[in-house]
C-alpha positions as CSV (number, residue, x, y, z in Angstrom):
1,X,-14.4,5.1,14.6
2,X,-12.6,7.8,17.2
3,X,-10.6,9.8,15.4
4,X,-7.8,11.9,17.7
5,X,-5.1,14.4,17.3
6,X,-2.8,15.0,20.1
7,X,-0.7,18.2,20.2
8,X,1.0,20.7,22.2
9,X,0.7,24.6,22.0
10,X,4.4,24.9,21.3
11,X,4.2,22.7,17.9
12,X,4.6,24.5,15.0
13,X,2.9,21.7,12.8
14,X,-0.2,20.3,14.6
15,X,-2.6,23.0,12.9
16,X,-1.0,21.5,9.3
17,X,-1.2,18.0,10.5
18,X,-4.7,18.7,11.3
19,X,-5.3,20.3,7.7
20,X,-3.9,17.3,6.1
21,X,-5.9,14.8,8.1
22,X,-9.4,16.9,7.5
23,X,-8.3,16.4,3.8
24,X,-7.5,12.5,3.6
25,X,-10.7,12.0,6.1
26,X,-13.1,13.7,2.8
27,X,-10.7,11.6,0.3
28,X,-11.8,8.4,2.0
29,X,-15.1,9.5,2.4
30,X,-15.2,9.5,6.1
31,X,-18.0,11.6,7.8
32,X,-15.5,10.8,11.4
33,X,-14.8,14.2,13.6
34,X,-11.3,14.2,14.6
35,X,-11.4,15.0,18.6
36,X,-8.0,17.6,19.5
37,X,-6.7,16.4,23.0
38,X,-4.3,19.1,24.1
39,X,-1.3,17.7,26.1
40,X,-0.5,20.3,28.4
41,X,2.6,18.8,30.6
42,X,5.1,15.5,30.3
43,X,2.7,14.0,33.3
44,X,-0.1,14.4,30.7
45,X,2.4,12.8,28.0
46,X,3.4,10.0,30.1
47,X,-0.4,9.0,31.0
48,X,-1.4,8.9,26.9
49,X,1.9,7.7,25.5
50,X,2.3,10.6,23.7
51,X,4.9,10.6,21.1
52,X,5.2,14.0,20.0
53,X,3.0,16.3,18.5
54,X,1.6,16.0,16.1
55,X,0.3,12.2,16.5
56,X,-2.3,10.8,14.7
57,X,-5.0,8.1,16.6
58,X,-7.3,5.8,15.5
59,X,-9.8,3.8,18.2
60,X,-6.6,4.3,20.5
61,X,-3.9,3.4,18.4
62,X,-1.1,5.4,17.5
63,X,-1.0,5.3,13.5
64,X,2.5,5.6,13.9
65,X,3.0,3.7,17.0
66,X,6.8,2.8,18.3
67,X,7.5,2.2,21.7
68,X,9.1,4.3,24.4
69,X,10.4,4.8,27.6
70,X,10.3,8.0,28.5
71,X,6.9,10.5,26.9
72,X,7.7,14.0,26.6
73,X,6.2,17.2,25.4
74,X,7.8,17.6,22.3
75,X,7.5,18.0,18.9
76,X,6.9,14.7,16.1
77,X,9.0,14.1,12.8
78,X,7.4,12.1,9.7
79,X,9.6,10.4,7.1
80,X,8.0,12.0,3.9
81,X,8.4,11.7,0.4
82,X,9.4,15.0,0.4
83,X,12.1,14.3,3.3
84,X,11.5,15.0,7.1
85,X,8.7,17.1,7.9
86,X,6.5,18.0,11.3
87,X,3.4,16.3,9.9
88,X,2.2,13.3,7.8
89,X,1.1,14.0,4.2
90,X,-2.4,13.6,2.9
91,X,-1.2,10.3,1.3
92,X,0.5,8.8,4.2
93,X,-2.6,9.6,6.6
94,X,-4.7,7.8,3.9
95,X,-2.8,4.8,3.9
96,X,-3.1,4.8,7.8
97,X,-7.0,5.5,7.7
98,X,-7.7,2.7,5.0
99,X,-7.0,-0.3,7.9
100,X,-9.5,1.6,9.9
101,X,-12.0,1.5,7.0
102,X,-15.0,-0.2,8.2
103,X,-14.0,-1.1,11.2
């Protein structure tokens, strides 16, 4: 399993994103390094699809994948439980990570 975080400098939230993915990685008992790929201009976020930072991916795949036209530097939204936030919660990301699981 390849486990990737894409970000920006400018995002306020990859560093918590990062936290709360460490955290559901040792709650699903996954020994996986998560690799930080730094997208440093919109050419760089056009080649890798990026859709915002912070985004989440798995073997390749966006765990939140939606399609796009246009792939920007810019900064990601996640639908919480606890309304609209700049980074999954623990809980989302292990529900994400679980169809991963043995893989």
């Amino acid at each position: 399993m390849k486990i990737e975080l894409l970000y920006f400098d400018g995002c306020p939230s990859w560093e918590n994103g990062l936290k709360n993915l460490e955290a559901a990685l040792q709650e699903e008992d996954l020994s996986v390094p998560v690799e930080l790929v730094k997208v440093i201009d919109d050419q760089s976020a056009a080649q890798l699809k990026f859709l915002g930072s912070p985004s989440f991916h798995v073997d390749g795949h966006d765990l939140w994948h939606e399609e796009r036209e246009n792939y920007l530097l810019s900064c990601r939204i996640y639908p919480t439980p606890n309304g609209i936030k700049g980074f999954p919660t623990v809980v989302m990301l292990r529900e994400q990570l679980k169809q991963f699981k043995g893989a």
